[in-house]
N, C-alpha and C positions, 0 to 999 in steps of 0.2 A: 230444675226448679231452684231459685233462687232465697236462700235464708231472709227472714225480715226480723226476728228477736231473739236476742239470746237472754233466758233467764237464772239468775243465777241467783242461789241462797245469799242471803244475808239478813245481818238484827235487826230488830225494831226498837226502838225508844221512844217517847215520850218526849225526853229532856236531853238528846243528844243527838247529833247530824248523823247522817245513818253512813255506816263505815265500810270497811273493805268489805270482797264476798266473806264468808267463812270459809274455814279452813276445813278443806270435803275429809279431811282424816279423822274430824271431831263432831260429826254432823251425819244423818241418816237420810238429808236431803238432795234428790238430784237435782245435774245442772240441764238446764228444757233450749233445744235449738229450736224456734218456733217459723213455718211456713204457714202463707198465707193461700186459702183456700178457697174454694166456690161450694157454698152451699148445694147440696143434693138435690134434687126435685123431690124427693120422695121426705125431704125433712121436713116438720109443718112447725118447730120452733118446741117451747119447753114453758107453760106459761107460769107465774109468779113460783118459783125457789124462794125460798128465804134464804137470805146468808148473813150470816155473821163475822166480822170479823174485829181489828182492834179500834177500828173510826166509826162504824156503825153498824147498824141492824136497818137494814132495809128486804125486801121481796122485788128479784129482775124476772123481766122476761124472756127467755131466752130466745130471741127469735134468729138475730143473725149471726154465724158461723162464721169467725174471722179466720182462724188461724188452729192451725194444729201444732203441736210441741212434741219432739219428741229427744226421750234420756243422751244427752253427747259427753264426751269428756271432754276436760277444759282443765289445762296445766295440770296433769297427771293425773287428773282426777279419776274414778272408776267407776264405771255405773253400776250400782247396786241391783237395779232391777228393770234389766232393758224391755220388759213388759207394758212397765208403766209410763202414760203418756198422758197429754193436754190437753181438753180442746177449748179454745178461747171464745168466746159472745161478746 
């Protein structure tokens, strides 16, 4: 199975071009290697979530299943909690 994203923490600004990842020594965030998936037959979707985040407040509906993520390290990095994982819409 071939990798298709890797996610990696980094800041948000407003007023400033958004910069290097952060440094995983200073941060409780893991880094996500994401695979792309085929939806289940048995999944029927997830209809209006609200989410919030820092550009807006809207409600998705979840229906199609892109990709799953899951904790890697990345330049030394360690993963805090190989438990936790992604799934993309």
């Amino acid at each position: 199975m071939k990798a298709s994203t890797l996610l990696l923490p980094t800041l948000l600004s407003s007023t400033a071009a958004i910069g290097a990842p952060l440094d995983p020594a200073k941060h409780a965030l893991e880094n996500f290697l994401c695979y792309r998936v085929k939806r289940p037959s048995s999944f029927q979707g997830i209809e209006s979530k609200p989410v919030t985040d820092a550009f807006e407040d809207r409600n998705y509906d979840l229906k199609k299943l892109e990709s799953l993520c899951n904790p890697v390290e990345v330049d030394g990095s360690v993963i805090r909690n190989p438990d936790a994982h992604l799934v993309c819409f």
